[in-house]
N, C-alpha and C positions, 0 to 999 in steps of 0.2 A: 494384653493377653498374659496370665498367669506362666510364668513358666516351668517348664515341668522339675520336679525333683528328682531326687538320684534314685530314689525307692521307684518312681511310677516308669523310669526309665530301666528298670530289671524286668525281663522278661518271665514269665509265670514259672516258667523250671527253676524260677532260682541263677539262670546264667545270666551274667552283669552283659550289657551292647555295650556297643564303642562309643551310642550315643550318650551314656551313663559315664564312661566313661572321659569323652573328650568334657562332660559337664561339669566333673569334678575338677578337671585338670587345668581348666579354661583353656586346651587348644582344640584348634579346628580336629572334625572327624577323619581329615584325609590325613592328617599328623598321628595320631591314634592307628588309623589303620595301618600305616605303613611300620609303626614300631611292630606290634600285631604281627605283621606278616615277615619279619623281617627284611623290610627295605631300605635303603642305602640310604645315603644325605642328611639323616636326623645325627641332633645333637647327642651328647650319651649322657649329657643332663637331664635329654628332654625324654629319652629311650627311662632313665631309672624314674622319672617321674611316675608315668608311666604304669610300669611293672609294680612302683610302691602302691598307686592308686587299687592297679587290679588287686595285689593281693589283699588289702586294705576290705575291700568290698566283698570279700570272702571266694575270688573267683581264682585259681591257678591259672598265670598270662600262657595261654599258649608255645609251641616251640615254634620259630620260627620254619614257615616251610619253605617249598621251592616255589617261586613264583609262575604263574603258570605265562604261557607266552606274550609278550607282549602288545599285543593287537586286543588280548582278553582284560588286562589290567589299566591301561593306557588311561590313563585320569584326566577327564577336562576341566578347560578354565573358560569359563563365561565371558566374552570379548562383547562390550557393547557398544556401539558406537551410534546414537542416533540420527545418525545425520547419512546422506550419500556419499559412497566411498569416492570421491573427487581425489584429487593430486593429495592435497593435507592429508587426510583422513588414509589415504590408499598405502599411503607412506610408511603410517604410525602402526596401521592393521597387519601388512606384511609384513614390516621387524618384529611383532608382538608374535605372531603365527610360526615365526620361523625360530626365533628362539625359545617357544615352547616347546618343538618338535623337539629343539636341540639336549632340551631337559627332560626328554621322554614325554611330554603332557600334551594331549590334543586341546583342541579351541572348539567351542559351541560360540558360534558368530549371530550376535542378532545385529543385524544393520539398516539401514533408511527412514526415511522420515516418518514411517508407520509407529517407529518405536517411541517415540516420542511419549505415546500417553501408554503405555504400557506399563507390566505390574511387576516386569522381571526383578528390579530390584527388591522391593518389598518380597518376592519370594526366595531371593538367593538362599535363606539362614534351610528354607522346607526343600531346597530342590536337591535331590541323590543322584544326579547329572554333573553335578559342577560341582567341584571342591574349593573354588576359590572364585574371583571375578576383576578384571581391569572395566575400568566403565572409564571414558574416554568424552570431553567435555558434557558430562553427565546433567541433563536439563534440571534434574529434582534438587529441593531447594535442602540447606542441611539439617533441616527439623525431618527430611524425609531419609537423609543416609545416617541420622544420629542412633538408630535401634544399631545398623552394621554394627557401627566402633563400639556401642556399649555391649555388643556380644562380642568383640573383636573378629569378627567374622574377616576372611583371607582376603584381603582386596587393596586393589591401588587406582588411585582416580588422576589421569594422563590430563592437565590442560586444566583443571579445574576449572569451572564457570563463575562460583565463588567462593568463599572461604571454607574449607572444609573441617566436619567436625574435631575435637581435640581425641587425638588417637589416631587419627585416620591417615595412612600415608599417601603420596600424592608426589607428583612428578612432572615437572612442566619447563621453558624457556624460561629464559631470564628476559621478561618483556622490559622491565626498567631498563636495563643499559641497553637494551637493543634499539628500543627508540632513543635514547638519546645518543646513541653515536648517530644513529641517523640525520640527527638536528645538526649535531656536532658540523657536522661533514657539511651542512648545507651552508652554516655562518662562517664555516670558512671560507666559503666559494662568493662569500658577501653578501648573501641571502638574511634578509631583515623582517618581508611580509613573507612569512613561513604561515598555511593554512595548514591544518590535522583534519582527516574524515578518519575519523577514529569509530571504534565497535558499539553496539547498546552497553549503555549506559547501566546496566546492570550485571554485566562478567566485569570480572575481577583484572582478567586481562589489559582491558581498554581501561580502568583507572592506574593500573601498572605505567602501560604505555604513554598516557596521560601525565602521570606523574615525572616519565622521563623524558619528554618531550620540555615541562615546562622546565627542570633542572635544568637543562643546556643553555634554553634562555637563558635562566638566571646567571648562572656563572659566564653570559657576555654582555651580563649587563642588562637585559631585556624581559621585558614582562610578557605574556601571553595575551593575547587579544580575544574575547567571547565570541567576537565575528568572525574570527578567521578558523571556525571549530565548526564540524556538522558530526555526524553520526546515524549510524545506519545498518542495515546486516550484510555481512562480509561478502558482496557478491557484485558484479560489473554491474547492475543498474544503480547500485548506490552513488559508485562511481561515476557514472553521467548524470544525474539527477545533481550531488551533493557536488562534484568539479563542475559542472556548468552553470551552481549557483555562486560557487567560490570563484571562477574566473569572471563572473558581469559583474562582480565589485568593484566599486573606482573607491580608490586606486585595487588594482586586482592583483591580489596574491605574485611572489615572484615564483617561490615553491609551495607543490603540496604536496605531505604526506599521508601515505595512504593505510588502513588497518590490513588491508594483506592485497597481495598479487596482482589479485580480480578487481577489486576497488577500483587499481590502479589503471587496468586495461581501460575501463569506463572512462577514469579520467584522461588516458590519451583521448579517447574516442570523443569525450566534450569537444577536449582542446582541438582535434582535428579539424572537428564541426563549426568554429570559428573561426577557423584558420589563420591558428595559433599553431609554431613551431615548437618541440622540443630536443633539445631544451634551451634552443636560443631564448625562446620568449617565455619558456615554464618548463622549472624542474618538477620532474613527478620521481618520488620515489614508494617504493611499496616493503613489504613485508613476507617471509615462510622462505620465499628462492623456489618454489614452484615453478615447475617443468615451462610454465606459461611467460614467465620472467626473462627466460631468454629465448622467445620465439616472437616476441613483440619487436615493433621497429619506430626508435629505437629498443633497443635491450636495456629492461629495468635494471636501474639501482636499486639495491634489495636488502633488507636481514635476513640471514641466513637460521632458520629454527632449525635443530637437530631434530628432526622429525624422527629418523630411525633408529637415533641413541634414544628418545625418549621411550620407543617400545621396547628397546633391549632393557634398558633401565626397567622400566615399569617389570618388565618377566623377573628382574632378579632380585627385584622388590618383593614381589609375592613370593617368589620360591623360599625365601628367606621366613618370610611369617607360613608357610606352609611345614617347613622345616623344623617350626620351635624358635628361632633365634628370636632375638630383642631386635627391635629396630635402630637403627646406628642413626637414621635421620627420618622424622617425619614426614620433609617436605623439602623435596630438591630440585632445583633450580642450574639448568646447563646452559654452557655458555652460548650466547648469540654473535652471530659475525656479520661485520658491516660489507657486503660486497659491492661496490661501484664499477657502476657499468656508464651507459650513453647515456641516461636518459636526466642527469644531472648534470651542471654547468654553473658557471660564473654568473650570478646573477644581473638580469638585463635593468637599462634604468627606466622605471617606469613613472611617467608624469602622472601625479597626483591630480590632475582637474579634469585629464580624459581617459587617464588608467591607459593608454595608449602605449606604447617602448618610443 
């Protein structure tokens, strides 16, 4: 689509819009409006830009006036989250909701699996509802978020699914060293047949994880096995389906790591089903530290994701590009914690001809 020019964005009297304006200036219109009105927060780099542009286009910038009450002004930000607000998700939405309040800005929440094929994004640049947007492991692929960053349109993508366009900031765990202390922790305990039921194969995350799972090997010496690997979408049946095809292996796995929490429940619940002990006869460990990690028996060993620094992050991500400022980082990465609970143990010896302990 053509985009419009600064002439076709002047209204017929001759007064220049803020849409005219944020065009020339290349920032967002809720940055424009808030110079305009005189509201607090912006730069005074970003404030003369600004005023140079208005007067430039033959238009006197306004006086700032009194802002009228806050309930009538209160600027939202598009929260997307396609998926059901579960323990992950419910984590990442309420830190995001709560630190907007804290910056004055309301949330328009679209949530559940309906959103999935939805247009919101491809409409964010046209919608006068939303001045900015956090989308939150975002399904569309980056040929679909690449118009966003070349308009620099206000936005931060929580968890990425895969690589996101150059420009685009973005906010996520450190899945590399997360999985591999996980490993770490398990070759200490003399764990050798380590399985992974790691995520689909096409987020970015699960090759992250991937990647730090086979680092650990390597650094004790050890290579990854193709058989001891399944994949699948992050939820308890994967975990019984993908653990009860990993424990009929002979010889059968000592531990297995799980892509998050759920996975892992599945996989006690194989092991159960055999009546396999954990973790005398199999270490399970999982991923997030979800509320479900320690209500299991045993209590999962887990990585700990900063699920609600990642939505505070993500808000002061955006408030920053809503603001004017330059970005100080693209794409940030916070730290993961290995937490050890029950359900990890000294690795039992298992006979190679019956897979048997």
């Amino acid at each position: 689509m053509k985009q419009d020019s600064v002439s076709d964005l002047v209204t017929g009297s001759g007064r220049v819009t803020v849409r005219a304006i944020a065009a020339e200036t290349g920032l967002s219109i809720a940055t424009v409006s808030r110079v305009l009105n005189g509201g607090g927060n912006v730069a005074a780099d970003t404030r003369q830009r600004v005023r140079q542009v208005v007067e430039r286009l033959g238009e006197r910038a306004p006086e700032p006036r009194r802002r009228p009450s806050a309930a009538a002004t209160r600027p939202s930000v598009l929260v997307r989250c396609p998926y059901l607000l579960t323990d992950y998700f419910g984590h990442i939405v309420t830190s995001i909701a709560e630190t907007l309040a804290q910056h004055g800005h309301g949330m328009l929440l679209e949530a559940g699996d309906a959103t999935i094929s939805s247009t919101a994004v491809r409409e964010l640049p046209r919608r006068r509802d939303a001045y900015g947007a956090v989308l939150i492991l975002p399904p569309e692929s980056p040929a679909d978020l690449e118009p966003l960053a070349a308009r620099s349109y206000p936005l931060v993508v929580v968890d990425p699914r895969t690589v996101v366009p150059r420009g685009m900031v973005s906010v996520s765990a450190a899945h590399f060293s997360g999985a591999r202390a996980v490993t770490r922790h398990l070759i200490e305990l003399g764990h050798r047949q380590i399985a992974v039921i790691t995520g689909p194969p096409e987020w970015r995350s699960r090759d992250d994880r991937v990647g730090g799972h086979l680092a650990a090997l390597a650094e004790a010496g050890m290579l990854g096995d193709p058989e001891l690997m399944r994949h699948g979408e992050p939820a308890t049946k994967t975990g019984l389906w993908a653990g009860g095809e990993l424990i009929d292996l002979r010889p059968r796995p000592t531990a297995i790591i799980c892509f998050n929490d759920k996975v892992a429940v599945g996989v006690l619940e194989a092991a159960a089903a055999r009546g396999l002990h954990v973790p005398q006869d199999l270490s399970v460990a999982g991923f997030d530290d979800i509320d479900v990690s320690r209500a299991t028996s045993p209590r999962l060993t887990t990585v700990r994701q900063p699920l609600q620094e990642m939505g505070r992050t993500a808000v002061t991500m955006l408030m920053r590009q809503l603001d004017g400022h330059a970005h100080e980082a693209l794409s940030m990465e916070l730290e993961t914690r290995l937490v050890i609970r029950d359900s990890t143990g000294p690795a039992p010896a298992i006979t190679a001809r019956t897979g048997l302990s």
